[in-house]
C-alpha positions, 0 to 999 in steps of 0.5 A: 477769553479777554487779552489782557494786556500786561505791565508795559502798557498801562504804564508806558502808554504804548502796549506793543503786542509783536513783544508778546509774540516775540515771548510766544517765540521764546515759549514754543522754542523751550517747550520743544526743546524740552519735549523732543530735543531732536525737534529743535536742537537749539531750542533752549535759547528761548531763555535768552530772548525772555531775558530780552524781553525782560530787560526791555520791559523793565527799564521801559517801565522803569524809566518812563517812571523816573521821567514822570517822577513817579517811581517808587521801589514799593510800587515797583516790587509789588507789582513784581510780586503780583505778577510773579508769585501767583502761578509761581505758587501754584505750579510750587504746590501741584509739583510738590504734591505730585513729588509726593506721591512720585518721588524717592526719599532721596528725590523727594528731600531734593525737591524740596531743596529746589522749592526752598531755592526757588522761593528765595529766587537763587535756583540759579545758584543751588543748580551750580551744584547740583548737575549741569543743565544738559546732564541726563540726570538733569531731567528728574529734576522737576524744578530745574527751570527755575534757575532763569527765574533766578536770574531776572529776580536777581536782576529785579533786585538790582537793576531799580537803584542801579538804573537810578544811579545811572539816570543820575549820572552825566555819562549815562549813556555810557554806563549801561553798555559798559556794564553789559560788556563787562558780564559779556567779558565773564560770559567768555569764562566758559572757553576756560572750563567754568561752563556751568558758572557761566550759565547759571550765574548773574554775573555773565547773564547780565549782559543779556537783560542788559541788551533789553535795557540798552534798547529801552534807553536809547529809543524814546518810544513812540516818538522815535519809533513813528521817525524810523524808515520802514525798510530799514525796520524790515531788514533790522526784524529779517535779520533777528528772526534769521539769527534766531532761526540759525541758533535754534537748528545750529546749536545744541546741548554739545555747545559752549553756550552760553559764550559767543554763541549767545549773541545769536538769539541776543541780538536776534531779539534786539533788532526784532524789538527795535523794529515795531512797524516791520510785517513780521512785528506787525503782522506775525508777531502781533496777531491774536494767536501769537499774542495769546500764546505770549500771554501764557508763556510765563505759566507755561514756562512753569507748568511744562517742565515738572510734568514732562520731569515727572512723565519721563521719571514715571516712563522710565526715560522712555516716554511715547510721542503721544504721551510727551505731546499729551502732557505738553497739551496739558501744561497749555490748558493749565497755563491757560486756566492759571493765567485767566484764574489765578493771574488776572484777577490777583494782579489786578487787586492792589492789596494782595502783596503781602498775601501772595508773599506769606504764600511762597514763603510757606511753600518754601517752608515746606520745601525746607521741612521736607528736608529736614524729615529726609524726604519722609521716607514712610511714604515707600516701604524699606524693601523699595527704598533699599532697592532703589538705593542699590549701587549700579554695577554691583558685580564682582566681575566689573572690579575683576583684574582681567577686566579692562577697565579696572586700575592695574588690569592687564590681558596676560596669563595670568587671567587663565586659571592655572590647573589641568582641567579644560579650559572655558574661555570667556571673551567680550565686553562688560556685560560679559565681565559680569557672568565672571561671578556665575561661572566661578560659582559653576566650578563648585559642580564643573569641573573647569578652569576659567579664563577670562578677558573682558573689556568695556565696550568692546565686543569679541570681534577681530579688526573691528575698526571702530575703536584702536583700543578694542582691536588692540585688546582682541588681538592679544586676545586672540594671540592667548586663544592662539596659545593656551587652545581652550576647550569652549569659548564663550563669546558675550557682548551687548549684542544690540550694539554690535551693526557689522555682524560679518566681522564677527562672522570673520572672527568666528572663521578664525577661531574655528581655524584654531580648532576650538572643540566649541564656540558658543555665543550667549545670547544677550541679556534684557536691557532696560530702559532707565535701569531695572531698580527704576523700573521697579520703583515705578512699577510700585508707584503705580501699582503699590506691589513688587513685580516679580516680573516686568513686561515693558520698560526693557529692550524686546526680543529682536536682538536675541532673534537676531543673534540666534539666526546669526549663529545657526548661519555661522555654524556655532552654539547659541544660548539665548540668556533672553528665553532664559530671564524672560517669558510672556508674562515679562522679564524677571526682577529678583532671584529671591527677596533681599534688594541685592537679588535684583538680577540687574542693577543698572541698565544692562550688567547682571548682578552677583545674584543675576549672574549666578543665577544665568548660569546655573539656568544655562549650566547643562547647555554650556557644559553638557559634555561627560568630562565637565560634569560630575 
């Protein structure tokens, strides 16, 4: 295919092909990050080389305009648009239409809020509401890359007079730099809490362009870059590809970045853009793949993230290694199709401004029409919508007042029933706080009293070590079990999170040196990927059917083989929930057909209906003594 070259050669005279292999750089660092983080922690400083590179270009282009007395602002912004709005539309439509036929109501309607952003170029300020970029729920967001896009039109906005205003000022050389000082200053408000303002605004991102356009006014190319010593270039291009480096592997979502730590890839794409005759700039940098690579990388930037968003909404968060790289190679085939397509032969032609503008606007049109309608809910039947709309940890037991977490919840006394009859004792974490609805409906046929003590995260084991919190809660546990002698102990708890099985081998051992008549360990429950009201969405996406039952998309058998094996070896009962709620043909989904008969809905806490449901299954293998049956 031809390379064509982009703006800041015909304009400058002086095409650098190291600048599009340094946007190759940036490209494959987001790309991967995107698609597997653990790849490359760090990978999202991508965004602040583009800005970079930007910043450079621009004001290059820009200045050597105003010198030849040629710039004109309407000459300028259709060039922008040319260059910007004919993939923008494009990935606009397809990610709407996919949206269609994918999302929710309640997704669909912000989809379209986040095209309506986009099209006026202030996604960056619609995300400052909306979920921090590292949120987990930021990856359902098919257009939450659009916020960088934001940035650089708000700095196209006003960095042309701003540049004229400065070019005419006798302290021109100081203008710029104190500019970028002053956004680096606000970039600094992350220390104080304002960690999402000081990523998605202009005003702290500022600095990072602004280090382009530095570079851009204090070097004349090419007459300068031909005076400067080549050793130097080559340790000045060293050292920004090892600053890059470090970011990419050091950093991670759990840094306060942007901050200091953008000075890293800032800097690092500075010194590489000040070094054009350095080896790395020359020969790696410049060579045809790279630069082919840096060609796409703006259609790519569009393309990659609304298909790896959609791959991990329809996988249920859980993609495969192959699916996550089959998409990605998709995004490089229609970013290479887009870019030779769409991109040259419209960049190329001088009068379609106008056009390509009524193009986004009717886009964004959409976007807000789709608002209006609520997302079009007809597209997906009342059964689904209300499904999906079902509140996460819906059960009785999570709000119970001998379960931890609840405001005012104590371990007392008084969370054992008060009676004459035998004593169940239910002790675990809040999986098991939510069997607390099916066993108080048990006692309508067995005769028992309940106690309960349940807390988040902490599973019925004695001295466990990993959390002061919990072994303080089970050892006044165990001081009740101590006092009271119930009759049966119930141990449940998200076993697959449980590694050290011999600290509850030791507590079983101490349990049994109480002479409890019974120590019955319930299996665990199917833990769901996303969550199960998800799973059944996606499952009606594809299929257009509600699944009675599921058979991917929950954690496998393992865990109750496991734990069916521990309990035979330590010598007590053991009930397997997950024999229980799932078979060959999969996990169930519902207990009958009202939305609140989802058996779970989140990811692993059993519903009211759920949970009553268990029990009644398990009934006679919990209580099959003569004295608890009727």
């Amino acid at each position: 295919m031809p390379i064509a070259r982009l703006d800041h050669q015909s304009k400058t005279g002086a095409y650098r092909p190291d600048i599009d292999g340094l946007r190759a750089i940036s490209i494959l660092l987001v790309v991967g990050y995107h698609a597997q983080p653990w790849l490359v922690p760090g990978g999202f400083i991508g965004v602040d080389i583009f800005f970079v590179i930007s910043g450079f270009l621009i004001t290059r282009i820009i200045l050597s305009q105003i010198k030849a007395n040629t710039f004109s602002f309407m000459e300028f912004y259709s060039r922008r648009i040319r260059r910007i709005f004919p993939a923008l539309i494009v990935v606009l439509a397809v990610t709407y239409l996919i949206g269609w036929f994918v999302l929710l109501p309640d997704g669909f309607s912000m989809l379209g809020k986040s095209i309506a952003a986009g099209v006026a170029f202030v996604s960056n300020l619609f995300q400052l509401r909306q979920v921090g970029y590292f949120a987990p729920d930021a990856a359902e967001n098919p257009l939450l890359h659009l916020w960088s896009l934001g940035i650089e039109e708000q700095f196209y906005i006003f960095w042309p007079p701003a540049l004229l205003f400065v070019f005419g000022s006798k302290r021109r050389g100081v203008w710029m730099p104190a500019i970028a000082a002053a956004s680096f200053g606000f970039s600094l408000m992350i220390f104080f809490g304002y960690k999402d303002w000081s990523f998605y605004s202009p005003i702290p991102r500022a600095w990072e362009l602004l280090a382009g356009g530095i570079v851009a006014y204090y070097t004349d190319a090419p007459e300068r870059e031909k005076r400067r010593f080549a050793k130097l270039e080559n340790v000045l291009a060293m050292l920004g590809v090892a600053a890059i480096i470090f970011a990419a592997i050091t950093l991670n979502k759990e840094s306060s970045f942007p901050g200091l730590y953008a000075l890293l890839p800032v800097l690092g794409a500075v010194l590489i853009i000040l070094s054009p005759n350095s080896p790395v700039n020359r020969t790696f940098l410049s060579n045809r793949q790279m630069v082919l690579i840096g060609l796409i990388s703006y259609p790519l930037y569009l393309w990659h993230w609304p298909l790896l968003s959609y791959l991990g909404i329809v996988r249920n968060g859980m993609p495969t290694a192959i699916e996550i790289w089959a998409v990605v190679l998709g995004a490089v085939l229609l970013s290479w199709l887009t870019y030779r397509f769409v991109e040259i032969p419209l960049r190329q032609r001088k009068n379609t401004a106008p056009k390509l503008a009524f193009g986004l606007v009717t886009v964004g049109v959409a976007g807000i029409v789709t608002v209006i309608a609520s997302g079009f809910g007809f597209r997906f039947p009342s059964e689904i919508r209300d499904i999906a709309q079902l509140a996460p940890h819906s059960n009785a037991g999570l709000s119970d007042k001998c379960f931890l977490d609840t405001p005012g919840s104590e371990f007392n006394s008084s969370c054992i029933e008060e009676g004459d009859r035998p004593v169940m004792l239910l002790w675990g974490d809040s999986t098991a706080a939510a069997l607390y609805p099916g066993l108080k409906n048990a006692q309508a046929t067995v005769p028992f009293r309940l106690a309960r003590f349940t807390a988040s995260a902490c599973a019925p084991i004695l001295a466990a070590g990993t959390d002061a919190r919990c072994d303080a809660a089970n050892d006044i546990v165990f001081g009740i079990i101590r006092s009271s002698h119930p009759e049966i102990v119930l141990l449940h708890a998200w076993w697959g999170g449980v590694k050290d099985l011999e600290k509850l081998r030791e507590t079983i051992g101490q349990l049994k040196a109480l002479s409890i008549k019974r120590i019955v360990i319930l299996g665990p429950v199917p833990v769901w990927k996303r969550t199960l009201p998800h799973s059944l969405v996606n499952f009606y996406r594809l299929r257009h059917a509600i699944a009675e039952r599921i058979t991917t998309g929950m954690s496998g058998p393992q865990d109750d083989e496991r734990m069916e094996a521990f309990s035979k070896s330590a010598g007590v009962e053991y009930i397997s929930a997950w024999h229980t709620l799932c078979n060959s043909e999969g996990c169930m989904t519902r207990v009958g057909p009202a939305p609140s008969d989802v058996i779970t809905t989140d990811r692993v806490h059993l519903s009211d209906a759920g949970s009553n449901f268990l029990i009644e299954r398990i009934r006679r293998s919990l209580f099959p003594q003569p004295d608890f049956n009727q």
